[in-house]
C-alpha positions as CSV (number, residue, x, y, z in Angstrom):
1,X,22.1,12.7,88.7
2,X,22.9,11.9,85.0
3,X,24.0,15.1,82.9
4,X,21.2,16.2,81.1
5,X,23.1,15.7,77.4
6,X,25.5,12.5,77.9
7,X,28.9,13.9,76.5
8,X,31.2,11.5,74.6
9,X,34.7,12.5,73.3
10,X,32.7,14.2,69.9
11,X,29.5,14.8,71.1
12,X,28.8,17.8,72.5
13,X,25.5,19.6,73.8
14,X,23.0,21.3,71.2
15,X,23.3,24.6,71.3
16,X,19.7,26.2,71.8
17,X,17.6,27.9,69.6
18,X,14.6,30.3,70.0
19,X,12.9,31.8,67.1
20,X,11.1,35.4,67.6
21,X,8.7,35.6,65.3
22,X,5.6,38.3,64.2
23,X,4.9,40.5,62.0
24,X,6.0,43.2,60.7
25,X,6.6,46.2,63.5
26,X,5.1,43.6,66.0
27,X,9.0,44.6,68.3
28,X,10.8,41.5,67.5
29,X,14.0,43.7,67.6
30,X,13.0,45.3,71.1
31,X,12.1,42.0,72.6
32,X,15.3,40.7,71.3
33,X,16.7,43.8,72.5
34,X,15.3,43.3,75.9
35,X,16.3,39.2,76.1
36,X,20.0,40.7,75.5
37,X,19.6,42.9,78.5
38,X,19.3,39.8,80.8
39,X,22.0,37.9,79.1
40,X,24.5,36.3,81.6
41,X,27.4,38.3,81.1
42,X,29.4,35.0,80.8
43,X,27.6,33.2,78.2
44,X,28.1,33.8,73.8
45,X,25.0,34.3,72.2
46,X,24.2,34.6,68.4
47,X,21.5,36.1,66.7
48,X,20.3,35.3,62.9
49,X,18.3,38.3,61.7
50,X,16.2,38.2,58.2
51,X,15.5,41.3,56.7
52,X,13.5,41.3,53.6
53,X,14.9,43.7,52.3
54,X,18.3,44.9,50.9
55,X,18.9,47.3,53.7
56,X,19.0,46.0,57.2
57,X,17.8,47.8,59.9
58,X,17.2,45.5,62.8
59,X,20.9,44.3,63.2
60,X,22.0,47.8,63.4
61,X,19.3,48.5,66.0
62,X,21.3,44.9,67.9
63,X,24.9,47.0,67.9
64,X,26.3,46.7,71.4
65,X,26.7,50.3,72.0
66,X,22.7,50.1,72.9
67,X,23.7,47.9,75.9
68,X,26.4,47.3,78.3
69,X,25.6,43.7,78.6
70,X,25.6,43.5,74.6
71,X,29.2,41.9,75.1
72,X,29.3,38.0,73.8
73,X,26.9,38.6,71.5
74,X,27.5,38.1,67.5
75,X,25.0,39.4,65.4
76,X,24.2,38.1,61.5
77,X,21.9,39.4,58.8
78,X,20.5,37.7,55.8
79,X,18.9,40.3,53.7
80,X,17.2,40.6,50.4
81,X,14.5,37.8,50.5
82,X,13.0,35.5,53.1
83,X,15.1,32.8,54.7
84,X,12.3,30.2,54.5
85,X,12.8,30.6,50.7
86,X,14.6,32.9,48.0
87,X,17.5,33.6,51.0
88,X,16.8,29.8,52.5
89,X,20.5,29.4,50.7
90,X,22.5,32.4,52.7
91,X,20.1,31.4,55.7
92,X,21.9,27.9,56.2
93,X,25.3,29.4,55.2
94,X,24.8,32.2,58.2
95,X,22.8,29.2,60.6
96,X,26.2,26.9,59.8
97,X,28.8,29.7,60.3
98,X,27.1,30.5,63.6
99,X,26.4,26.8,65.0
100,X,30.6,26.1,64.2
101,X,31.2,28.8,66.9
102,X,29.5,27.3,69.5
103,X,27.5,30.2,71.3
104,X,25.9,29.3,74.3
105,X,22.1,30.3,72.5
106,X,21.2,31.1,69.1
107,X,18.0,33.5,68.2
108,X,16.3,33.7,64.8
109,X,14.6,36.9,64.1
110,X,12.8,36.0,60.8
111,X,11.5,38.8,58.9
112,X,7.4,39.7,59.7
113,X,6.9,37.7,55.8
114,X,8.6,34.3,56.9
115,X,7.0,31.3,56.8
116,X,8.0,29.5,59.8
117,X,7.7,26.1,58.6
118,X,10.5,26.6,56.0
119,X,12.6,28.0,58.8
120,X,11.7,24.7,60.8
121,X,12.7,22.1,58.2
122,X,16.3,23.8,57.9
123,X,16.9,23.5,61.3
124,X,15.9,20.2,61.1
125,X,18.3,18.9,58.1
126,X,20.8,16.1,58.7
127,X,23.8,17.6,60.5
128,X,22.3,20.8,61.8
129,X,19.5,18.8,63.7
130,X,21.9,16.9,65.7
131,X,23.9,20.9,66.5
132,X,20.1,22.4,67.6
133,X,17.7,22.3,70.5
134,X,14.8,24.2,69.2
135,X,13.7,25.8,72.5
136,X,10.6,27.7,71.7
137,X,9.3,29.6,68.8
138,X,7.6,32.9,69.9
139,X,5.4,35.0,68.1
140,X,4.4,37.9,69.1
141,X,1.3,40.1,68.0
142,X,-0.2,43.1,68.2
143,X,-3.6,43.2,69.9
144,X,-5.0,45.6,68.0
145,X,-3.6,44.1,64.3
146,X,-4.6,40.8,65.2
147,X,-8.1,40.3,63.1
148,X,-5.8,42.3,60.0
149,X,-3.0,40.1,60.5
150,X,-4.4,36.7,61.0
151,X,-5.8,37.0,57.1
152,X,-2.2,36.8,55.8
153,X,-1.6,32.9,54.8
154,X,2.3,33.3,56.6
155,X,1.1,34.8,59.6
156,X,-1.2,31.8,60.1
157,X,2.0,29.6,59.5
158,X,3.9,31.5,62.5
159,X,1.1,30.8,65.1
160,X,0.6,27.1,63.5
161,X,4.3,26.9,64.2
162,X,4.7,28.9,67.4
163,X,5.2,27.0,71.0
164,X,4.4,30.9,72.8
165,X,1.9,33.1,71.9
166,X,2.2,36.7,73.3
167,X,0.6,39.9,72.9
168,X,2.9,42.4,72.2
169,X,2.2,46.2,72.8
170,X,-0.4,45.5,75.0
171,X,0.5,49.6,76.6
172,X,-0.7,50.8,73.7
173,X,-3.9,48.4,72.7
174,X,-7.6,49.3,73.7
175,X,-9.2,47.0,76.6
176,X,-11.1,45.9,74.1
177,X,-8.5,44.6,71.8
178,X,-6.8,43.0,74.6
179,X,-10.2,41.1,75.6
180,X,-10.4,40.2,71.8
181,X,-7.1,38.7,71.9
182,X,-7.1,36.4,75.4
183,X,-10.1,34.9,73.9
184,X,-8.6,34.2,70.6
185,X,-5.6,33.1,72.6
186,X,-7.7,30.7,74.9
187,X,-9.3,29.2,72.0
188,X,-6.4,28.0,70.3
């Protein structure tokens, strides 16, 4: 069977992409966390965190010492604004930097205050479109944060733009919430 990418002698594979998106405290870092854990011990992976503030806090929580299988894995922050706008500049730095190494997967963790289209339309600029396979955008919510957090304008953007919707600490939302959700969910 034909390869799924056709090599020639200067074209290679796109490297994929998977953005985790949500807002803020939603456990983008701990699903991240937990996507590292089932890494294939073989395989280079990068991951492009945003943290809207000065300090950064997620990457650290990323270090390898958390997990064996951390290995392979190189980790870059872009702090102090959003990388769909006042950071968009460091963000495409960071995404080109990254994409010349050639890891086997790339994951964005925006911060909870991106808007996802800005995010989008970088990856899709001449010369890093052609580098990309955007493979699915996730974004995760809270059950029990979802009436409160649907009102914000760039939460609305992340679900406009998101391929997978899931419901994140569903072991700590009521029944109720959870029922609220799976219909919103379904309705979409």
């Amino acid at each position: 069977p034909p390869a799924k990418y056709p090599m020639s002698k200067n074209k290679r594979p796109p490297i994929p992409v998977n953005i985790i998106s949500g807002p803020l405290g939603v456990g983008k870092t701990t699903t991240i966390n937990h996507l590292l854990a089932q890494k294939p011990e073989h395989e280079q992976w990068a991951i492009l965190v945003n943290e809207y503030g000065l300090v950064g806090l997620d990457a650290a929580l990323m270090e390898p010492s958390n997990s064996s299988k951390t290995g392979g894995v190189e980790i870059r922050e872009v702090s102090g604004g959003c990388i769909c706008c006042s950071a968009g500049f460091m963000f495409e730095v960071s995404l080109v930097v990254l994409l010349q190494r050639r890891p086997d997967r790339l994951l964005i963790e925006p911060t909870g205050l991106a808007a996802l289209s800005g995010i989008l339309d970088t990856l899709d600029r001449k010369g890093i479109r052609e580098a990309v396979d955007v493979c699915s955008v996730v974004c995760l919510l809270d059950p029990e944060q979802l009436e409160q957090d649907l009102r914000r304008e760039e939460l609305q953007d992340q679900v406009e733009a998101a391929d997978i919707i899931l419901a994140n600490r569903c072991d700590v939302a009521s029944i109720e919430a959870l029922g609220r959700f799976d219909s919103w969910a379904n309705a979409l």
